[in-house]
C-alpha positions as CSV (number, residue, x, y, z in Angstrom):
1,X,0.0,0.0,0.0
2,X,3.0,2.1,0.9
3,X,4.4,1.1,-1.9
4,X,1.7,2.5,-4.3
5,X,0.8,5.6,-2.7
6,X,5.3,6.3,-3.3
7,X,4.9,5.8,-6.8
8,X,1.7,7.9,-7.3
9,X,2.9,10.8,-5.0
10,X,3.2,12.5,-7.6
11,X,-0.2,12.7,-8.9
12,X,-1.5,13.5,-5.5
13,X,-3.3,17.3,-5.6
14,X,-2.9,19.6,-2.8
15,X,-6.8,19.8,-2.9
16,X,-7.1,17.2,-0.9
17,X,-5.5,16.2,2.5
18,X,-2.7,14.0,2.4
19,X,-4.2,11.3,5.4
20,X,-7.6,11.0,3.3
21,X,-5.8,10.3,0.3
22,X,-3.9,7.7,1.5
23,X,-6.6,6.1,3.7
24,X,-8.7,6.3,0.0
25,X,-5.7,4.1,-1.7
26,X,-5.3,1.7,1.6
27,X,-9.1,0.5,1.0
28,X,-9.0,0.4,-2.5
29,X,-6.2,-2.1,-2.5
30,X,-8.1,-3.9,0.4
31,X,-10.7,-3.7,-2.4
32,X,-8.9,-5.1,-5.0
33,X,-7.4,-7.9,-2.1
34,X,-11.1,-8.9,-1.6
35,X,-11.7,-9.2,-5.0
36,X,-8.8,-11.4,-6.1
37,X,-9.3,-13.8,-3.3
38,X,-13.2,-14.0,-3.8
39,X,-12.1,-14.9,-7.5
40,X,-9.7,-17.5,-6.5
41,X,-11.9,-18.9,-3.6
42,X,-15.0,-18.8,-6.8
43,X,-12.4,-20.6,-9.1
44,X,-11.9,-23.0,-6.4
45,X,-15.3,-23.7,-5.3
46,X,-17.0,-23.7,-8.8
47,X,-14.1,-25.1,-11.6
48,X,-12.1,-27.2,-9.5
49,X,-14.4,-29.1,-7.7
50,X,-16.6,-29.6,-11.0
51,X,-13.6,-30.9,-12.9
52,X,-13.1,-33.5,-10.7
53,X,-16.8,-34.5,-10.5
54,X,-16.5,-34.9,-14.2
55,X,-13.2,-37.2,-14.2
56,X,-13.8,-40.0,-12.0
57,X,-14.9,-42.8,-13.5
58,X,-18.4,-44.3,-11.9
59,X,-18.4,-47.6,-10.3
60,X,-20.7,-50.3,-11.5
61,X,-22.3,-50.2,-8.2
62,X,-23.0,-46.6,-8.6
63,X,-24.4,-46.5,-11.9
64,X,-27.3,-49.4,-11.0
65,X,-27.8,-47.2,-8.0
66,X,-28.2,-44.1,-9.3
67,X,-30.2,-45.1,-12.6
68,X,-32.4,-46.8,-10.1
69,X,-32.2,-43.7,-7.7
70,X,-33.2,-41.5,-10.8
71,X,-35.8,-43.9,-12.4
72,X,-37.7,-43.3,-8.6
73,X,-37.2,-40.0,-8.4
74,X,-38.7,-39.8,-11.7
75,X,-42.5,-41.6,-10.6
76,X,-42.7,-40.1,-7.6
77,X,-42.4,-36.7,-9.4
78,X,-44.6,-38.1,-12.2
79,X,-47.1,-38.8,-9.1
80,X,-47.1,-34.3,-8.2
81,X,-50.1,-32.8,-9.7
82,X,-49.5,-31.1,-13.2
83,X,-49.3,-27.4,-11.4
84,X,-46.3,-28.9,-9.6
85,X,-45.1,-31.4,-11.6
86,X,-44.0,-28.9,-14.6
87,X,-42.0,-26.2,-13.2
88,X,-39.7,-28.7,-11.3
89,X,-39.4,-30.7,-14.6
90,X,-38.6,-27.5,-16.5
91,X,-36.1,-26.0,-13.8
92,X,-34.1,-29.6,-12.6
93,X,-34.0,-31.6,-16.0
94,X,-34.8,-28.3,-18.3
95,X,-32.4,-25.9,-17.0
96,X,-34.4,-23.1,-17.1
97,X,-34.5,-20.4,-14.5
98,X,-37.4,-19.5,-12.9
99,X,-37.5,-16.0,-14.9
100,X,-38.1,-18.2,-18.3
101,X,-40.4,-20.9,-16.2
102,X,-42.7,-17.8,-15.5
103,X,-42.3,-16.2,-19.1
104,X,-43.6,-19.7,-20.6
105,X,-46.4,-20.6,-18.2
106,X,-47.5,-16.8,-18.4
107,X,-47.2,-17.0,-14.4
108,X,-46.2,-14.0,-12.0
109,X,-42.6,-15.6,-10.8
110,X,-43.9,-15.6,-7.4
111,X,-46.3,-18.5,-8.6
112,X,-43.6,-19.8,-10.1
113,X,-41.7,-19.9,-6.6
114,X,-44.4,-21.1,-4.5
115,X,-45.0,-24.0,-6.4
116,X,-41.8,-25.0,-6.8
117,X,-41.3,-24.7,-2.8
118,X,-44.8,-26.7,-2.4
119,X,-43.4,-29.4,-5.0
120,X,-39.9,-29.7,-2.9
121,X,-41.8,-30.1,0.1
122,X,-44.6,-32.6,-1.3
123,X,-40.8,-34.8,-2.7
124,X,-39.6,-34.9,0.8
125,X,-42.8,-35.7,2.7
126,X,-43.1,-38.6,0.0
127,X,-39.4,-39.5,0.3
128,X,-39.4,-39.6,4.3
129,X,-42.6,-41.9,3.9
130,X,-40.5,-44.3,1.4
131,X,-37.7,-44.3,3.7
132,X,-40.3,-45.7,6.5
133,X,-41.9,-47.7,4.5
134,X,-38.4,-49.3,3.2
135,X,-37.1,-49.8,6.7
């Protein structure tokens, strides 16, 4: 910080007090800090970790499970009435946000919202029940 407030002394106008200017350059370079590690700690959290998702190889064991997993979690969202059933189809296996899920069903996003949150909790009441069942 020293450092850059030396090499800039010269662009530094009387206007202004001396302290404030160099309080002014001390939080823009803990600006710029913050910045650079929140990059790094995104590159870290988002790339990284996704890369290595992507090259493991899946055990045998794992694919039966999670085809069987998936084929599940498909009839029991199959089993949602239509008004709930949709947006979580369009927004998990569609990709779409919940700006273009409102935009296509011609439905305020707050519609949008609540069903999906009524969906979600309708999934886990049925997968808590399947759980008991199983067990």
């Amino acid at each position: 910080m020293l450092i850059s407030a030396y090499l800039n002394l010269e662009q530094f106008e009387a206007r202004a007090n001396f302290k404030s200017w160099i309080y002014k350059i001390a939080i823009n370079k803990c600006r710029d800090f913050w910045r650079k590690q929140k990059a790094v700690q995104k590159f870290w959290d988002e790339k990284v970790y996704h890369y290595e998702m992507e090259c493991s190889i899946p055990e045998p064991e794992d694919y039966v499970i999670t085809r069987s997993s998936t084929k599940e979690m498909i009839d029991t969202i199959n089993e949602l009435p239509t008004i709930y059933r949709e947006p979580i189809l369009l927004y998990y296996f569609k990709d779409k946000s919940l700006l273009e899920i409102s935009s296509a069903k011609k439905l305020p996003i707050s519609t949008v919202k609540t069903r999906m949150r009524r969906a979600r909790n309708q999934l886990k009441e049925k997968s808590l029940l399947m759980e008991i069942v199983a067990n």
